[in-house]
C-alpha positions as CSV (number, residue, x, y, z in Angstrom):
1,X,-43.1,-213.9,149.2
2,X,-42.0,-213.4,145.5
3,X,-38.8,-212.8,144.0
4,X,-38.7,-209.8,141.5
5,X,-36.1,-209.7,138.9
6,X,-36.0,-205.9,136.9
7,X,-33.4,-205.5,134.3
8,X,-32.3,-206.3,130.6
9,X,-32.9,-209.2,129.0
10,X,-30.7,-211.1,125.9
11,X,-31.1,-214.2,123.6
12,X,-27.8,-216.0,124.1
13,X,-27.1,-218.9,121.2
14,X,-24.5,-221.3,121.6
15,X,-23.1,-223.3,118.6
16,X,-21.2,-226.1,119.7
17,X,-19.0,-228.8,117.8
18,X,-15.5,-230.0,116.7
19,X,-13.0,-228.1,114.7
20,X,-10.7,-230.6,112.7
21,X,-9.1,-228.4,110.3
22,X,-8.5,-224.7,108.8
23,X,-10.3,-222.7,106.3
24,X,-8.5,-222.8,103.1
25,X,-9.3,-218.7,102.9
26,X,-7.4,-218.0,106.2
27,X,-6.3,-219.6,109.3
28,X,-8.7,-219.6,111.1
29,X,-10.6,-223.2,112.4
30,X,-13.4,-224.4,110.6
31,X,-16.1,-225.5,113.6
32,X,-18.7,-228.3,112.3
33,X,-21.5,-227.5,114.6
34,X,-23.2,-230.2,115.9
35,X,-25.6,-228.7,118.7
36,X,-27.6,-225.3,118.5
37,X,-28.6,-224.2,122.2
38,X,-30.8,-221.2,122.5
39,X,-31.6,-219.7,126.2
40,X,-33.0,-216.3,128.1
41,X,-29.7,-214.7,128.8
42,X,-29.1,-211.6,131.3
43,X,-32.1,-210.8,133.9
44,X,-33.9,-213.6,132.1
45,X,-31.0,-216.2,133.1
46,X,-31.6,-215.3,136.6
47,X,-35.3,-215.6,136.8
48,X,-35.3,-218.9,135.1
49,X,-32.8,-220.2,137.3
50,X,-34.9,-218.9,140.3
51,X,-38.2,-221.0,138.6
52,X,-36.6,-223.9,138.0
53,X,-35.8,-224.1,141.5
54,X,-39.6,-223.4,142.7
55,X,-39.6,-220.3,143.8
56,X,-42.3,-217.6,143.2
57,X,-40.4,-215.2,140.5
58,X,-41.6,-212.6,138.6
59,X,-39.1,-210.8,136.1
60,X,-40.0,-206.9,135.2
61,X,-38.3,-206.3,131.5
62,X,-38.3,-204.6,127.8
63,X,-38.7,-206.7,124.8
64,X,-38.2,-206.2,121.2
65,X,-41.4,-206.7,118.9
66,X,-39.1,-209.4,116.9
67,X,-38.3,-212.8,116.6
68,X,-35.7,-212.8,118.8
69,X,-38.0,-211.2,121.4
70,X,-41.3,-213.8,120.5
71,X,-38.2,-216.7,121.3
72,X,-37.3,-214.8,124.5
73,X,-40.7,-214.9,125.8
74,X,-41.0,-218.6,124.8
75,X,-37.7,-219.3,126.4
76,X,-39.2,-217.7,129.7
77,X,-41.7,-220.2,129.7
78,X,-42.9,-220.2,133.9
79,X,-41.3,-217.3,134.4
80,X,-44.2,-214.8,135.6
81,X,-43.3,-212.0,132.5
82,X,-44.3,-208.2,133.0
83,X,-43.0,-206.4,129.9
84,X,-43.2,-203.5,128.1
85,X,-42.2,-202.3,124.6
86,X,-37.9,-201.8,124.7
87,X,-38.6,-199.7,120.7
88,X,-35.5,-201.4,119.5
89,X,-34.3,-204.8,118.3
90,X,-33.7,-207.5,120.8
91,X,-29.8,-208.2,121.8
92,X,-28.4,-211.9,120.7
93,X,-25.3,-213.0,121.9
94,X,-23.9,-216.3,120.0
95,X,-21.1,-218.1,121.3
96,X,-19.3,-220.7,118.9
97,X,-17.1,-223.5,121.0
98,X,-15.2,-226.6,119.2
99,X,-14.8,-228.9,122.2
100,X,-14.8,-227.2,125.4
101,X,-13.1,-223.9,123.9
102,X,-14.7,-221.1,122.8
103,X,-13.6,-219.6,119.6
104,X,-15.8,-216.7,119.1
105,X,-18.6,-214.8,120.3
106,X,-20.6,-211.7,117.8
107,X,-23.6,-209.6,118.8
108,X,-26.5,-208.9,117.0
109,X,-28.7,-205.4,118.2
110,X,-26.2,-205.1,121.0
111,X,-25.2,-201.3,120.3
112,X,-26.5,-198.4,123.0
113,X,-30.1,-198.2,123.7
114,X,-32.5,-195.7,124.5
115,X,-34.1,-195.6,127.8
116,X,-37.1,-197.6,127.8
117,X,-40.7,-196.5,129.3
118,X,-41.8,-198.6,132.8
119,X,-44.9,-199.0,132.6
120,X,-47.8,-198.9,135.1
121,X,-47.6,-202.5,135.5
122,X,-43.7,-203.0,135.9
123,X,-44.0,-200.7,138.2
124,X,-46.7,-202.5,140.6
125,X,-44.7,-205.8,140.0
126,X,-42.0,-204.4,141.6
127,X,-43.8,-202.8,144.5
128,X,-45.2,-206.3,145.5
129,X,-41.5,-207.8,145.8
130,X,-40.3,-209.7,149.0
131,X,-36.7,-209.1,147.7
132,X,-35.7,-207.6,144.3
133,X,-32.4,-208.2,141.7
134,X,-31.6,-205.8,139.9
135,X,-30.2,-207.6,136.6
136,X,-28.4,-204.8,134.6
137,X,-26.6,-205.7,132.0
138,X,-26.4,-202.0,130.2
139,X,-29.0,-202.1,128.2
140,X,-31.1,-199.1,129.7
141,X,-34.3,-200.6,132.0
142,X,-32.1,-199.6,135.2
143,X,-31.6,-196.1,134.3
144,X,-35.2,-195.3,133.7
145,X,-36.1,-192.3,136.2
146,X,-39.3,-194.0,137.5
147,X,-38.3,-197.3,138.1
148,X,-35.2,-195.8,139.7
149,X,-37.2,-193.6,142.0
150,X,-39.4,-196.5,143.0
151,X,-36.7,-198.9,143.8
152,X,-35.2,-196.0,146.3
153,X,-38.0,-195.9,148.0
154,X,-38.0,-199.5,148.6
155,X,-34.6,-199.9,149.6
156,X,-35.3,-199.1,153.2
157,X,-37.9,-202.2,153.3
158,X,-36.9,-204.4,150.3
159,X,-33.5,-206.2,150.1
160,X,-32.2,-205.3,146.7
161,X,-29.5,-207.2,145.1
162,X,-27.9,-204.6,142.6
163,X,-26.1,-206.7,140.1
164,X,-24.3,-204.0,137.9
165,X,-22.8,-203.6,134.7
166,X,-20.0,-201.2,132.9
167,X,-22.2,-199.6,130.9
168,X,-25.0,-199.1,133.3
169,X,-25.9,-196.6,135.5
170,X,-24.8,-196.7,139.3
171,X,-26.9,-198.5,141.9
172,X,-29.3,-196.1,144.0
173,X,-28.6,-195.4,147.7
174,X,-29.4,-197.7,150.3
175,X,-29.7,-200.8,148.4
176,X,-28.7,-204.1,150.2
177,X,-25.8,-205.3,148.5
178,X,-24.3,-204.4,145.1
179,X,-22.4,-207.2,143.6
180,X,-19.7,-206.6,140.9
181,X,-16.9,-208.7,140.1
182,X,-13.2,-207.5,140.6
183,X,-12.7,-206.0,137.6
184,X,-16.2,-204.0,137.2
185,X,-15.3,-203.0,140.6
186,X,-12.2,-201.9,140.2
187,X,-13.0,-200.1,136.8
188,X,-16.1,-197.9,138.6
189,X,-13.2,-197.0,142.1
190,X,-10.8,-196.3,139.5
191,X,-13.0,-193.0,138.7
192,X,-13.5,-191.9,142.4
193,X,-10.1,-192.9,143.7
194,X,-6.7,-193.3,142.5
195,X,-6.5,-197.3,143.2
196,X,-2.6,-197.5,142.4
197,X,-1.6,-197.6,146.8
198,X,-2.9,-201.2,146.8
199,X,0.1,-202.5,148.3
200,X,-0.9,-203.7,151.5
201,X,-4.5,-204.0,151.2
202,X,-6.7,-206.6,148.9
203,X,-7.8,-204.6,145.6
204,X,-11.2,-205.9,145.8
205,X,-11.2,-204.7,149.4
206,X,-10.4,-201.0,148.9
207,X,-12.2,-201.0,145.7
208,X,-15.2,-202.4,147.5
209,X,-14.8,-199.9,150.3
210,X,-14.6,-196.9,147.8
211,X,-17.7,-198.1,145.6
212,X,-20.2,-198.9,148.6
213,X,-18.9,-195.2,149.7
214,X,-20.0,-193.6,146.7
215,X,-22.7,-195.7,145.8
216,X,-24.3,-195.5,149.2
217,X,-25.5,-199.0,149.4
218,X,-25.6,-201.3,152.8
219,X,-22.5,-203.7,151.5
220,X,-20.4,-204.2,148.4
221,X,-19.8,-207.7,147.2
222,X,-16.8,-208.2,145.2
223,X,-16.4,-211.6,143.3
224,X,-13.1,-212.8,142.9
225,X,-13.7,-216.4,140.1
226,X,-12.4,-219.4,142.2
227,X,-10.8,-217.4,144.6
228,X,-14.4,-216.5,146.0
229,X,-15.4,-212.9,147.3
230,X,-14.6,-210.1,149.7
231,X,-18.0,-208.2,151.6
232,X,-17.9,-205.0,152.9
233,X,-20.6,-203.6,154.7
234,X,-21.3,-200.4,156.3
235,X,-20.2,-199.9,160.2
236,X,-17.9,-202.6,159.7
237,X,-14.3,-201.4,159.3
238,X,-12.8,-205.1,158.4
239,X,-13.6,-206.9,155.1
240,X,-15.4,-210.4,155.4
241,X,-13.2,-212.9,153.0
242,X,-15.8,-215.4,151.9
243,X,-14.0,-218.2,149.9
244,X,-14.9,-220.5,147.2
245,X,-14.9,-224.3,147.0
246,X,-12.3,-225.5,144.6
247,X,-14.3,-226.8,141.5
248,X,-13.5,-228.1,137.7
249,X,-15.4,-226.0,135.8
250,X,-14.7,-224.9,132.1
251,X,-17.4,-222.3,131.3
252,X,-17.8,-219.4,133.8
253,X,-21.0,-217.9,131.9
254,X,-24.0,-217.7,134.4
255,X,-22.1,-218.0,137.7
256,X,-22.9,-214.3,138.9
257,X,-26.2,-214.6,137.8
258,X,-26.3,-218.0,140.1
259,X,-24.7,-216.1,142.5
260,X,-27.5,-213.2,142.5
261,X,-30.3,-215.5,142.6
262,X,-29.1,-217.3,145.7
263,X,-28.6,-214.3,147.6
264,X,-32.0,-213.4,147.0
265,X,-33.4,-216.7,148.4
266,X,-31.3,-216.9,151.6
267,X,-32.0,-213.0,152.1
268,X,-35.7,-213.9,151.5
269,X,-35.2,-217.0,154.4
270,X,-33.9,-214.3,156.6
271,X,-30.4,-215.1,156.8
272,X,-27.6,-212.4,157.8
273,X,-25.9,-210.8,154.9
274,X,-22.4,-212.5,155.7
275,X,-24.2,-216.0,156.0
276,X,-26.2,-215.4,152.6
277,X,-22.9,-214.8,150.7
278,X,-20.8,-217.4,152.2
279,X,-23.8,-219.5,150.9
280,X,-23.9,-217.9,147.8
281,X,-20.6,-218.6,146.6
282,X,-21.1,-221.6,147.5
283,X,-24.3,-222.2,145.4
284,X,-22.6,-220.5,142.3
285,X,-19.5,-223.1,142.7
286,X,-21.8,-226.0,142.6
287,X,-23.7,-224.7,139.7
288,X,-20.3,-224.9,137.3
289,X,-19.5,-227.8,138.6
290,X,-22.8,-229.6,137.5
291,X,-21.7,-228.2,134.3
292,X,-23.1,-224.6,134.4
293,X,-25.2,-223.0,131.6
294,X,-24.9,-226.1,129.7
295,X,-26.6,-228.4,131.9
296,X,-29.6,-226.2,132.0
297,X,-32.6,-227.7,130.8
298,X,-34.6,-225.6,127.4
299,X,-37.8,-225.6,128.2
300,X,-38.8,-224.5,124.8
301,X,-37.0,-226.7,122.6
302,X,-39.2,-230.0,121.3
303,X,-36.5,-231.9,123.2
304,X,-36.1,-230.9,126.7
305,X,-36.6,-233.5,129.0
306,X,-39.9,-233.2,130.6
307,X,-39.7,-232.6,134.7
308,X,-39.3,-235.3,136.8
309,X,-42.4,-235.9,139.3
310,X,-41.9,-233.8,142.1
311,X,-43.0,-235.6,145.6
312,X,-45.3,-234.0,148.1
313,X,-42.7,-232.9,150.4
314,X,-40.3,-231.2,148.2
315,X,-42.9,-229.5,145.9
316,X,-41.8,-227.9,143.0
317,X,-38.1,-227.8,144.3
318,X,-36.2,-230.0,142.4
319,X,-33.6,-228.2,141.8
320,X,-29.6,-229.1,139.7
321,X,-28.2,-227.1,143.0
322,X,-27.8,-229.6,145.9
323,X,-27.4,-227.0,148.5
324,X,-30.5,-225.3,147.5
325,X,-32.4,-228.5,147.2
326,X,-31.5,-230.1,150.4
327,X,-32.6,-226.5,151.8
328,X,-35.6,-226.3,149.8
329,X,-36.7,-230.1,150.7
330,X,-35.5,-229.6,154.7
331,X,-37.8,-226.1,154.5
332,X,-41.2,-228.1,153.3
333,X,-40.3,-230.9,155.8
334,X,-38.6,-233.8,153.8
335,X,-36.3,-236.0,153.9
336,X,-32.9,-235.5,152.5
337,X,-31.1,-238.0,151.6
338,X,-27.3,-238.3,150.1
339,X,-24.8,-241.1,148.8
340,X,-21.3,-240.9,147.2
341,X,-19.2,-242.4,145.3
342,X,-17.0,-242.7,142.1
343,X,-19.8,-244.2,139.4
344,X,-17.3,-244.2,136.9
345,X,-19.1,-246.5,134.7
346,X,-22.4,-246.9,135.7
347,X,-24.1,-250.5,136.5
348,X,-26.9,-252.6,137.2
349,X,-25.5,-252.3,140.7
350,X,-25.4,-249.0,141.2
351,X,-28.9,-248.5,139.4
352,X,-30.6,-251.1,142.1
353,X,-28.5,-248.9,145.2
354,X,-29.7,-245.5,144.0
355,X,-32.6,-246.5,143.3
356,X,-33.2,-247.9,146.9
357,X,-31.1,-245.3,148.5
358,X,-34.3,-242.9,146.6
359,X,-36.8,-244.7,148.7
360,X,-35.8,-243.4,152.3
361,X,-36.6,-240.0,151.8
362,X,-37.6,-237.1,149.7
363,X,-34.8,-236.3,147.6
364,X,-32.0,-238.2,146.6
365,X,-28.1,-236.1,146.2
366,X,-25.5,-237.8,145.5
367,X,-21.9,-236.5,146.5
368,X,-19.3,-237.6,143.2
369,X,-15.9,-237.9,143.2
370,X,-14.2,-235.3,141.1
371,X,-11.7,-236.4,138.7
372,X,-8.4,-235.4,140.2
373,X,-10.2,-237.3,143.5
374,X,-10.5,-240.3,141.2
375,X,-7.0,-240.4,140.2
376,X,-6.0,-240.4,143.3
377,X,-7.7,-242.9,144.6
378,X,-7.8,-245.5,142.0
379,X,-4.8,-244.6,140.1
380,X,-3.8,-242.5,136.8
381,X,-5.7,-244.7,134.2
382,X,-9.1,-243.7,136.1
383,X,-11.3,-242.3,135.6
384,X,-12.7,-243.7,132.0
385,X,-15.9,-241.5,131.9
386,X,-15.0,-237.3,132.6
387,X,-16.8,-235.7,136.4
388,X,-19.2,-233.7,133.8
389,X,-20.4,-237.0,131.9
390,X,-20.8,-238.7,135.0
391,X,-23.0,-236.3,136.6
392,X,-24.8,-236.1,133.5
393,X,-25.6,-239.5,133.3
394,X,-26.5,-239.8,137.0
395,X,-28.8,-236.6,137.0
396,X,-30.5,-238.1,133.8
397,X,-31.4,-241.4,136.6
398,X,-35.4,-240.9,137.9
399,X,-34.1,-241.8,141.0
400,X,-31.0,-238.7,141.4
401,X,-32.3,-235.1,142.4
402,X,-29.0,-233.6,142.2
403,X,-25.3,-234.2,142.4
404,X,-22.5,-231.9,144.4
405,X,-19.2,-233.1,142.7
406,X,-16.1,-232.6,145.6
407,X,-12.6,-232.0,145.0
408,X,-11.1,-234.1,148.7
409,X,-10.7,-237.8,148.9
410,X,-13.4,-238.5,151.3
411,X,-16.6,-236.9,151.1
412,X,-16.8,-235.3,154.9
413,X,-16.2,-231.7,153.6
414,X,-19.7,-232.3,151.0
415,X,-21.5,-233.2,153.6
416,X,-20.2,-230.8,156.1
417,X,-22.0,-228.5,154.0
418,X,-24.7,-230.6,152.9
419,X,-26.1,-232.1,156.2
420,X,-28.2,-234.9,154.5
421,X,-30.7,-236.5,157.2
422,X,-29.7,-240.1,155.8
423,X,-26.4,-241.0,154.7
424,X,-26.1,-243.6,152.2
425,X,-23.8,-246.5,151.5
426,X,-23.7,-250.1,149.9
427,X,-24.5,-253.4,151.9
428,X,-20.6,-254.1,151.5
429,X,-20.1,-251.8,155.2
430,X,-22.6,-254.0,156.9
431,X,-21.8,-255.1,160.1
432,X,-18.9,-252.2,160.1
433,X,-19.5,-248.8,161.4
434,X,-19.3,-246.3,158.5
435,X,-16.0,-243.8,158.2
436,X,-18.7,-240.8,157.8
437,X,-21.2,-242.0,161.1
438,X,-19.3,-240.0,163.6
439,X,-19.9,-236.7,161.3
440,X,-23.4,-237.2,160.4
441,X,-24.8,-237.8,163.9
442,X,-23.2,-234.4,165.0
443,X,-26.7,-232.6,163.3
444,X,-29.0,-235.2,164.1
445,X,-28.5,-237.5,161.1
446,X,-28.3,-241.2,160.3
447,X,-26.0,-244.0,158.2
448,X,-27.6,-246.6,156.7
449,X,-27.0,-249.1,154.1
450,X,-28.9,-250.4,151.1
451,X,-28.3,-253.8,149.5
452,X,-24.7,-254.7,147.3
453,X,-24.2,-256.8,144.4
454,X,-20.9,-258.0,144.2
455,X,-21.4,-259.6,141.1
456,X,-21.6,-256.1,139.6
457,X,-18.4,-254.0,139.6
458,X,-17.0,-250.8,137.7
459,X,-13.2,-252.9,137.9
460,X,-15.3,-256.0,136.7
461,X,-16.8,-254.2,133.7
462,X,-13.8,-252.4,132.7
463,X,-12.0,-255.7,132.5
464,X,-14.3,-257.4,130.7
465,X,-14.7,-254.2,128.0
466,X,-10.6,-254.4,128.2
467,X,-11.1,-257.9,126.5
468,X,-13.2,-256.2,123.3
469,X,-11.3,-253.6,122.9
């Protein structure tokens, strides 16, 4: 069944590069910008995340007749596009970084817009949804009068994942979860409710409570950053804590948008709402950890890596988010198959061990160390190479599908989550039973071990680039 994403669509443009010095006409930095990054921001963020992961998607939208709109539509490449006319210039959002920090962001054609027309087409899109997203991000498609009309008919057979926005209009009745983060949330109770007797009750709790009250929808999810989310959902007096996994993650862009599109997915699998969201935190954690927005691929720059070959079993679901793709691959009836490790600097060794540990199934994930959980276990001049470069460099391997990056010292809590049918590790643990067998056997799964080369270490080849140096 297909995935229909309806709302407003953006070009976002990130410049990125080092600042080293001030402008002589005022103190401000001086950024030389080394990489432009162009991408479908907004309700086109969330339908390219949902292609790229192999599901059917089709995303219901305005564009401007301008460049920035002919770059949106090339930046949506297999995305299944139903557009009309917006009659105004398209929104761009650029964002300037030095390093990891942002120093700026200006929009272009971002002012108030006029409501745009649906036309006969958007409209039948969205009537053969299997679940819907509502995308808004205030730019006017969600408070057109027939689309809204439509999509309140359909809440009573379609899930609908309302994702709002401050400038929006409110979600209509009966949709299946609305999903603002704490401070939208608490910005739209604020005008039904004085929200000031918080004292013994979570904020995003009784602003959650207040907003699926007025907003007649089946549940309010509120987002809380690392700290995860609260659900509330109608005939249920007691608010469902869902928490986050503890990630490194520098850029937050994109994570509700991640956090949308999953729900979608496990509400199209038939999961429970409470399930769904737990899973859906989850999902939106791993996606900063692999680096978020920045680790997406472009498919319309002359760059972008082409696709790796998917295999029969797993389809077009290769996907940058483990949990997704061991889902994805278990659903079409692979093989999934994991490893972990450090892979601080990356070998012959552990090229010829992925590469084998690739062989035993249908997808290969493999569990890394995070860098705190580095220092920890091999000390305070470790790691060399950052947790982002080295899942970079591991994703950009044929034989890697994805990579779930964990805080803990042992991996047990990854796969806790991740249930791979093969566990992974080098030839060094033969004849020994593996720490992680007892675990993996409890769903059904198995430990095996692929050949080590001794003669190739991460402590050998730091010692011998020591001696360079």
């Amino acid at each position: 069944m297909r995935i229909v994403v309806v709302g407003d669509v953006m070009l976002d443009v990130d410049l990125s590069g080092e600042a080293t010095r001030l402008s002589p006409d005022a103190p401000v930095p001086v950024v030389d910008v080394s990489g432009v990054k162009r991408r479908a921001g907004g309700a086109g963020l969330v339908a390219r995340m949902l292609a790229e992961d192999g599901w059917p998607v089709t995303l219901v939208t305005v564009l401007g007749d301008d460049d920035a709109g002919r770059q949106l539509e090339a930046h949506l490449a297999g995305v299944r596009l139903v557009s009309g006319p917006s009659g105004h210039p398209s929104p761009v959002k650029t964002r300037v970084r030095a390093g990891s920090h942002p120093v700026v962001r200006f929009d272009q054609g971002c002012g108030k817009a006029p409501v745009p027309e649906a036309s006969p087409a958007m409209l039948r899109a969205v009537e053969q949804a299997g679940v819907i997203i509502v995308a808004d991000y205030g730019r006017g498609l969600a408070e057109n009068p027939q689309l809204r009309d439509l999509l309140a008919r359909l809440a009573g057979s379609v899930p609908i994942i309302w994702d709002p926005h401050p400038s929006g209009p409110q979600p209509v009745p009966g949709v299946a979860v609305v999903t603002p983060n704490l401070a939208e949330a608490s910005k739209a109770a604020g005008a039904y409710a004085n929200l000031q007797d918080t004292a013994t009750q979570d904020p995003a709790a009784r602003a959650g409570r207040i907003l699926m009250e007025h907003w007649q929808s089946r549940a309010v999810l509120v987002t809380k950053g690392e700290q995860g989310a609260v659900l509330l959902q109608q005939g249920s007096d007691s608010a469902q804590a869902v928490p986050a996994p503890r990630v490194e993650a520098g850029d937050p862009c994109g994570a509700g948008d991640r956090l949308a599109a999953s729900l979608a997915v496990h509400l199209l699998a038939g999961r429970e709402l409470g399930e769904a969201a737990r899973l859906a935190v989850h999902d939106a954690a791993d996606f900063l950890a692999s680096g978020g927005v920045s680790a997406l691929p472009d498919p319309a720059g002359p760059t972008a890596a082409a696709p790796k070959p998917p295999n029969q079993a797993a389809g077009r679901l290769r996907t940058s988010e483990p949990l997704l793709l061991a889902r994805a691959v278990r659903d079409n009836g692979g093989t999934v198959v994991a490893t972990g490790g450090c892979f601080d600097l990356l070998h012959a060794g552990h090229v010829r061990s992925l590469a084998a540990a690739r062989e035993l199934g249908d997808c290969l994930i493999v569990c890394l160390n995070s860098d705190d959980s580095v220092r920890r276990l091999k000390g305070p001049e470790r790691p060399i190479i950052s947790q982002q470069d080295r899942a970079e460099l591991l994703l950009a391997m044929e034989c890697v599908d994805a990579v779930m990056v964990f805080d803990e010292d042992t991996p047990e809590a990854a796969l806790e989550r991740l249930r791979p049918d093969i566990w992974v590790k080098g030839g060094d643990y033969k004849g020994a039973r593996l720490p992680e067998a007892d675990l993996v056997e409890k769903w059904g799964g198995r430990c095996l071990t692929v050949p080590y080369h001794p003669a190739r270490s991460t402590t050998g080849l730091a010692d011998a680039l020591a001696k360079v140096s």
